[in-house]
Structures are given as C-alpha cells and as structure tokens.
ROSE-963158 format. One record per residue (C-alpha): x, z, y; residue in one letter. Coordinates in pm, whole numbers, always signed. Each point is the difference from the previous one (the first is absolute). Layout:
<atoms>
[atom [X Z Y] "a"] ...
</atoms>
This chain:
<atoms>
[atom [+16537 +12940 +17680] "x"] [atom [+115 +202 +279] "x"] [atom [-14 +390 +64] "x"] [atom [-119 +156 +349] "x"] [atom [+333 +141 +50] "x"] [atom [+170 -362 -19] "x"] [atom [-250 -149 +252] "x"] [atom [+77 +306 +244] "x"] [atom [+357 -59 -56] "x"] [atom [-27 -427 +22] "x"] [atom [-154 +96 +285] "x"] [atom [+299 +204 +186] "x"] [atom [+220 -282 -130] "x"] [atom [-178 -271 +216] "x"] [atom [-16 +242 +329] "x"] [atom [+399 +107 -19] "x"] [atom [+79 -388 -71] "x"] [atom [-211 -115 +312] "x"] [atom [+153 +305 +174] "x"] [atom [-374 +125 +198] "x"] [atom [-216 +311 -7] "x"] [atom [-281 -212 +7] "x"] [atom [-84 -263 -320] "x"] [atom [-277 -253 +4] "x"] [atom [-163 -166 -313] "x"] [atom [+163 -358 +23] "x"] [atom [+369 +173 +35] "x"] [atom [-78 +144 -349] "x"] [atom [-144 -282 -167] "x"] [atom [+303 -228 +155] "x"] [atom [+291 +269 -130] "x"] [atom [-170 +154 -342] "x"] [atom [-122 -138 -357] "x"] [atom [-258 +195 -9] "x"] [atom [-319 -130 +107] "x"] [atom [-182 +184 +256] "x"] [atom [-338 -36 -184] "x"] [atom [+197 +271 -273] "x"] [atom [+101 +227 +280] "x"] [atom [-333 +93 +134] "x"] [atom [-132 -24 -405] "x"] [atom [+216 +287 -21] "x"] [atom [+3 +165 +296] "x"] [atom [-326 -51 +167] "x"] [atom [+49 -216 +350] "x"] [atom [+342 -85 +208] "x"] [atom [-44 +247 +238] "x"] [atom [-24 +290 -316] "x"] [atom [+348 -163 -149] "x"] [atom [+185 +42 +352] "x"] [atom [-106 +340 +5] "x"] [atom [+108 +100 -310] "x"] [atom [+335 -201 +87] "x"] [atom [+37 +214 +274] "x"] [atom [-73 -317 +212] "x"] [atom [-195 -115 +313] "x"] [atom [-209 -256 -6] "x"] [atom [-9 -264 +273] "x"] [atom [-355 +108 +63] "x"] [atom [+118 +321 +222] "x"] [atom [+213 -271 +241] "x"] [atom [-366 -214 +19] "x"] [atom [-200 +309 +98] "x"] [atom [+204 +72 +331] "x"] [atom [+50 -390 +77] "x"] [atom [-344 -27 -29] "x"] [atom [-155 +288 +136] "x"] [atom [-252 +105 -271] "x"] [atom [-11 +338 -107] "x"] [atom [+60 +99 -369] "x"] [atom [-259 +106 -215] "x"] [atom [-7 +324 -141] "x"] [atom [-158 -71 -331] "x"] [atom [-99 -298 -219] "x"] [atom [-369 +75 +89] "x"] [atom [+90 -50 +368] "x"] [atom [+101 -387 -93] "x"] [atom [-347 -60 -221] "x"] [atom [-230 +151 +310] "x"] [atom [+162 -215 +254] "x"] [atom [-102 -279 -292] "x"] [atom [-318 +122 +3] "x"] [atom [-25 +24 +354] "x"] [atom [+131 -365 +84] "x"] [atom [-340 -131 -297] "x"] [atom [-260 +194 +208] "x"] [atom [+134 -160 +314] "x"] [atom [+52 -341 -111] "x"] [atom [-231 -14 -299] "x"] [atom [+235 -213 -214] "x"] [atom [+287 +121 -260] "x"] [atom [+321 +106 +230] "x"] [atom [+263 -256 -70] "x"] [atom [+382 +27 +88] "x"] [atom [-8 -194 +332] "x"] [atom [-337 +247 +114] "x"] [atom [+199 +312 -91] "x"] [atom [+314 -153 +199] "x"] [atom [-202 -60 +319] "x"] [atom [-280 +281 -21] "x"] [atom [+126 +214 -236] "x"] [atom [+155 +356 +107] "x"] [atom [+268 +26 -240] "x"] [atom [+211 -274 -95] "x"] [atom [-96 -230 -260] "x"] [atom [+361 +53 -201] "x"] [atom [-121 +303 -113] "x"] [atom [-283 -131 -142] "x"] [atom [+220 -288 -216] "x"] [atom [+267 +323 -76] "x"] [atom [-258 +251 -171] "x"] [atom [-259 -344 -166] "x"] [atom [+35 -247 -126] "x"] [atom [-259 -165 +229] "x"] [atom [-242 +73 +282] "x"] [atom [-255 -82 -237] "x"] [atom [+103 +255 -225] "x"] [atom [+10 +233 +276] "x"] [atom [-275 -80 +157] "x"] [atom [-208 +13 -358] "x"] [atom [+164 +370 -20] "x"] [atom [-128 +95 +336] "x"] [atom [-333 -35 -71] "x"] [atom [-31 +138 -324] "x"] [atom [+167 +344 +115] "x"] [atom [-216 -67 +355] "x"] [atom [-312 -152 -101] "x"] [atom [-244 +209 +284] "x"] [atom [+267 -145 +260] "x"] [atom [+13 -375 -136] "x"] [atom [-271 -228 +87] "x"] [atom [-127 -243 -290] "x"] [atom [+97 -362 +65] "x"] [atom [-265 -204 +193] "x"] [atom [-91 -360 -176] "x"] [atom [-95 -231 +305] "x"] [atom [-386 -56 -24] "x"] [atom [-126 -336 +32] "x"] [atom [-172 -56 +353] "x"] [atom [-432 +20 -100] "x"] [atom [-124 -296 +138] "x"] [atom [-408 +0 +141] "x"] [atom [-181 -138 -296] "x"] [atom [-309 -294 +65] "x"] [atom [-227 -221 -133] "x"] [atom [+300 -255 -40] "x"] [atom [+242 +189 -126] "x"] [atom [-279 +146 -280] "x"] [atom [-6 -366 -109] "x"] [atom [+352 -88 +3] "x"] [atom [+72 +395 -182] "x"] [atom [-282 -73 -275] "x"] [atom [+113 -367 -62] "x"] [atom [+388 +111 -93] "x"] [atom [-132 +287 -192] "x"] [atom [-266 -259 -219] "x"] [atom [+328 -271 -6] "x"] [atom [+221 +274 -106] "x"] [atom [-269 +148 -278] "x"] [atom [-20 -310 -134] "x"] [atom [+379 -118 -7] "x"] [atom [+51 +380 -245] "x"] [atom [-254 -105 -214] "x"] [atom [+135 -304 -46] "x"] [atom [+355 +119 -80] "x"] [atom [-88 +277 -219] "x"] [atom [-241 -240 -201] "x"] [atom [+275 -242 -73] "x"] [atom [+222 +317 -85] "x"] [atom [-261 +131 -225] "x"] [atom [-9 -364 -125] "x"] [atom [+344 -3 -89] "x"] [atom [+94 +349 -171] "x"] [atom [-346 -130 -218] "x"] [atom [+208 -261 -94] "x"] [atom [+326 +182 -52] "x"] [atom [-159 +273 -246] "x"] [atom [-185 -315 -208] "x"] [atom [+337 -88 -74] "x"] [atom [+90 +283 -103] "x"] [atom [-20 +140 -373] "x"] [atom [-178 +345 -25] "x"] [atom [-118 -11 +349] "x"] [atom [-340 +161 +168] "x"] [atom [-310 -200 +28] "x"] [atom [-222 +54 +271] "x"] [atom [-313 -53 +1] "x"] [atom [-197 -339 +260] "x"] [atom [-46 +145 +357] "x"] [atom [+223 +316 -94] "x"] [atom [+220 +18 +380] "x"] [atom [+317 +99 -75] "x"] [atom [+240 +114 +317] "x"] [atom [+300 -186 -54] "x"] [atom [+254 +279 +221] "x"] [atom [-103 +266 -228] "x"] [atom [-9 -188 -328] "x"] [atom [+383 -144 +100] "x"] [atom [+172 +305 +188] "x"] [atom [+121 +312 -227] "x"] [atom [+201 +181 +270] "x"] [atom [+220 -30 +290] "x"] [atom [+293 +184 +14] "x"] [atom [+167 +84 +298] "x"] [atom [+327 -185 +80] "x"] [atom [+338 +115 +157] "x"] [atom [+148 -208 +237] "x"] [atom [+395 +31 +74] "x"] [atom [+126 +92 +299] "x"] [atom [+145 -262 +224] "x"] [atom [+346 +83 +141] "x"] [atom [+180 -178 +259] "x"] [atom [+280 -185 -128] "x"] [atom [+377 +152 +105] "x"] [atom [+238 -267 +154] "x"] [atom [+309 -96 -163] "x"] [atom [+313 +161 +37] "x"] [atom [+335 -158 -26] "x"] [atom [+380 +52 +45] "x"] [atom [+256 -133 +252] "x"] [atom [+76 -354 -43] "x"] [atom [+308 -5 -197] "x"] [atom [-25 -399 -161] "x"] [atom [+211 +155 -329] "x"] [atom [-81 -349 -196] "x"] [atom [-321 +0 -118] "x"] [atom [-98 +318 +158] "x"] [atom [-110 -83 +371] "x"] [atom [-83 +388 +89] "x"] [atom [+167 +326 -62] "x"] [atom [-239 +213 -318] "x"] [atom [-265 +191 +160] "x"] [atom [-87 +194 -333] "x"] [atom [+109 +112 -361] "x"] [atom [-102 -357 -98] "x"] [atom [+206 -165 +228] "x"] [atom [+281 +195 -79] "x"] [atom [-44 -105 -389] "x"] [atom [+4 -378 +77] "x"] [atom [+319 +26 +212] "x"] [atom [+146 +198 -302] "x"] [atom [-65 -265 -246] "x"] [atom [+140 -268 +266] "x"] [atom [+368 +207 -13] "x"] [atom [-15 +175 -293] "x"] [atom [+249 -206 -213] "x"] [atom [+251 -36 +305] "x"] [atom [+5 +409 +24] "x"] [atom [+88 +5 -371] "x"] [atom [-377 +124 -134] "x"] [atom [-127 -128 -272] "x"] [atom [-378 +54 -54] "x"] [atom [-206 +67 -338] "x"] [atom [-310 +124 +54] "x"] [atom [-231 +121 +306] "x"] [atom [-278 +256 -58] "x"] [atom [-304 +88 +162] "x"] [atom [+90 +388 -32] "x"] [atom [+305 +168 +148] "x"] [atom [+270 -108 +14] "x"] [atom [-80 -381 +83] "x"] [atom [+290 -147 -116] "x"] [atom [+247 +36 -347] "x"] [atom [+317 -223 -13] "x"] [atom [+416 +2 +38] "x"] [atom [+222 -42 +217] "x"] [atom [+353 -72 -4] "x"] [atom [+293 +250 +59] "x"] [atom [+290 -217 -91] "x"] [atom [-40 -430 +13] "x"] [atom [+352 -37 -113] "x"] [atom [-25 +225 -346] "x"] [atom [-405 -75 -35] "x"] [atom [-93 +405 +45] "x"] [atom [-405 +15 +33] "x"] [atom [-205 +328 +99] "x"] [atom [-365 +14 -81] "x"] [atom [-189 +127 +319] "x"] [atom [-372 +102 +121] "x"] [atom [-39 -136 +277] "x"] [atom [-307 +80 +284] "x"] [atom [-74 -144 +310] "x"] [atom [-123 +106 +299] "x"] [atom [-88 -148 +362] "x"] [atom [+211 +282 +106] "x"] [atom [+171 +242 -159] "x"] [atom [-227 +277 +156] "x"] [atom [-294 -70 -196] "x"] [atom [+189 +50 -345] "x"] [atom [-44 +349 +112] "x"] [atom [-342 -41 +134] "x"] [atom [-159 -127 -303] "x"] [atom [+151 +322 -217] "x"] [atom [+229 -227 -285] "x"] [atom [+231 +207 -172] "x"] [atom [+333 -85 +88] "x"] [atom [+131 +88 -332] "x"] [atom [-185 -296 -149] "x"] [atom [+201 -277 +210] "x"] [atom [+345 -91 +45] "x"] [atom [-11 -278 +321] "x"] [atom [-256 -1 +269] "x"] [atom [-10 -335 +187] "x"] [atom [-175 -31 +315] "x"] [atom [+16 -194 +322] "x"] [atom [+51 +319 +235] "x"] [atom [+177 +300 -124] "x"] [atom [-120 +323 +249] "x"] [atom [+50 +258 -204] "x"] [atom [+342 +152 +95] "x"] [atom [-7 +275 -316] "x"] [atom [-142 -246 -254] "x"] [atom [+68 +94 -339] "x"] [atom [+87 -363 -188] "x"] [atom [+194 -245 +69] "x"] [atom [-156 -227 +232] "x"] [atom [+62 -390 +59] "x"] [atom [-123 -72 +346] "x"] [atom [-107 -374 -49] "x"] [atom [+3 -78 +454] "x"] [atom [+414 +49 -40] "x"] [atom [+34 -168 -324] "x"] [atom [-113 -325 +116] "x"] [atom [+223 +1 +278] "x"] [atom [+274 -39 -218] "x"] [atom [-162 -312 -191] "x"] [atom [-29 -366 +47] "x"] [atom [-293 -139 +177] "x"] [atom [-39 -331 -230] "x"] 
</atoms>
C-alpha cells in the first residue's frame, strides 16, 4: 500500500534522477516500482500527479510544437468530442481527434482512461448537443409481382422449417420429463413452448478488460555463469543472491513472503567459526527500500543490484560490484 505523499515524493525522485523539468509517463514507469495504474488510483490522472509534484507535464512542450490552443476547462475537451460526432456521425477515435480534433488528443489519454469513456461522458453532461448514433438502413428495394413470390415462398419455407424444430424439441423435453420421477404430465395436443419451459433467467455477464501486454525488460549482458543478463527486478536480484550467497559467507534459512524476505547468517570470522544471524531484504535498487515504506529497524542487510541512495540507513551489499570480484565458472 502506498500513501499520496510517497507517490508525490517517488515522483520528485524520478525527475531529479533524470535531471528535467519536464517528466513523461514511460520515464516513470522505466525508473519507479510503483505502477502507474496506482498513481492515477490515487491521484486522479498524470497530469493531476505532476501538478501536485510541482511538475510540468510534457503536454505544455506539445501545445506550442503543435500549435493547438489549450483548453480552458474539461467541458471544452467533451464539446469538441461532441462536435467532431455531429460532423462525422461516428464515435471520435484517437487518430480523428489527432487530425480534426482542436486540442490535442494527449489530453484526452491524460484526464480518461479512453476516448470512449470520454466521449460516453460528453454526451451524458451534453445530451441536446450530441446527436444519437445513426444505424445504416438497408437500401428499400421496388417490390413486384416476382419478388412477392420469391418473399412469400422463404417466409412459407421458413414457417415450416420452426415448426419443425420446435416439434422435435417439444418431442424431446416430452421424453426427458417421462423419464423423470415426479414429473408434470401434459395433457395430448397441450403445446408447450420449449424457450420458456427451459430458460429461468439470464444474468448479465462481465467481461474483463483486455490490456496490452508490456514488453520485457532486461539488464546489461553481463554472462556471470548461468546468468546471461544483468537483474532487471527484485526477483532477479534474489536469484543472483542465491547463486553467491555461500561464496559471500551467507548462509540462508528461511525466505518469507512478508518483510523482511530473507532470515539467515553470515560469517564474521572463517578462521574461529563466528556466525551472525541477519534479516536480510532485497531490492532492485536500494531506492525503493525507501519507496515501499519498510521499517528500517526491522532489517539488518539490504542487498540489491544498484545502491542510489547516498544517506541509506542499513548496510547495503550492492550485488553489480560484488560479482566483479568473483569467478565467472
């Protein structure tokens, strides 16, 4: 769980570290643990979390590069929505926004969470300004004598192909409740609709949402025996922990799902056999320890890959030096 104040201040983190006034989306989601679905949970949209940052957004650089003026209110981006359906007739989708649209369509994907979802909110706080959507009619073709024929021969062919399907259905339900103990007799001739008799009620589904899926991140190649890439996350740094762990003197006895990860010694003197017991946590980098909020009084070693937090607290073991040191076999 994570507190407004430690998003706002996650945030400042990843703008002094890529030294800019201005911080886009995929710079925070390449330099922070927390995911940027949780910041705007918490704080609304990206261009809100900047501003409570004391940030700018890349969207003020895009409104002079592009030319398109900056809307004074949110209802000034749902009419020009509004405005683009009445001209167009169709739901306005990103690439209609980009090309006719007179703001630009970031701030549309900054304040929803889709044009659909703005575009849905436009016209329920406009509805005397949005036009219903049009269904294409089909084209009325001149009826004759010929096509009378041909219309009243499929309708008789199509009568008759029901009435046989819902006589063998009525056939077989008959059958069904025969075998059944306790079940209803009906009466000869008695017509029985066989979608009413089966069907109790039909609830209304809800379908996930699909997401698209993120690519892959990895280290620098660093071919440190089994390990072809450098860790990219807290897991990676765990596996490369358990690789060196008895070379660096740790022994470990347990890992945990709650903080800290890790319990086990490690050695202080080889020669006389002197053992410490240590809680150990790790960390991509030793930054986040502070993100997520652990109590430093709880751990005694935090291991991580990249230590970049100059008035850390623990003792840190920064695992990209260690291996230096170490064999590659």
């Amino acid at each position: 769980m994570y507190t407004r104040e430690q998003i706002i201040d996650e945030i400042k983190r990843v703008a002094k570290k890529i030294g800019g006034k201005f911080l886009k989306q995929t710079d925070f989601e390449t330099h922070s643990t927390i995911p940027l679905s949780t910041l705007k949970f918490y704080l609304g949209s990206w261009k809100r979390a900047l501003d409570e940052a004391g940030l700018k957004s890349m969207l003020v650089l895009e409104s002079v590069s592009t030319g398109k003026p900056e809307p004074k209110s949110d209802d000034d981006l749902l009419l020009d929505l509004v405005r683009l359906h009445e001209d167009s007739g169709e739901v306005p989708t990103l690439a209609m926004i980009k090309t006719k649209g007179k703001y630009r369509d970031r701030l549309y994907t900054a304040k929803w969470k889709s044009i659909n979802e703005a575009f849905l909110m436009a016209r329920e706080k406009f509805p005397k300004k949005a036009k219903p959507i049009q269904i294409q009619k089909e084209k009325l073709v001149p009826e004759t004598d010929k096509n009378k024929k041909e219309k009243a021969k499929s309708e008789t062919a199509m009568e008759q192909t029901v009435s046989e399907e819902s006589a063998l259905e009525i056939e077989r339900l008959e059958k069904m409740d025969s075998g059944k103990s306790g079940s209803v007799k009906r009466n000869p001739g008695e017509k029985v609709n066989p979608v009413e008799e089966k069907i109790k009620f039909i609830p209304t589904t809800i379908k996930p949402k699909k997401t698209k899926e993120k690519p892959r991140v990895s280290g620098e190649p660093i071919r440190f025996r089994g390990l072809r890439f450098a860790p990219a996350s807290k897991q990676g740094v765990i596996y490369l922990f358990g690789l060196i762990s008895s070379e660096l003197g740790f022994i470990v006895e347990s890992f945990t799902t709650e903080y800290p990860d890790c319990e086990g010694r490690r050695c202080l003197d080889p020669g006389q056999n002197r053992w410490e017991q240590v809680k150990i946590q790790f960390e991509y980098k030793s930054s986040h320890f502070k993100a997520r909020g652990h109590d430093e009084n709880l751990c005694d070693i935090l291991v991580c890959w990249v230590h970049d937090w100059e008035k850390c607290p623990l003792e840190v073991l920064e695992l990209c030096s260690t291996v230096k040191h170490l064999d590659n076999n």
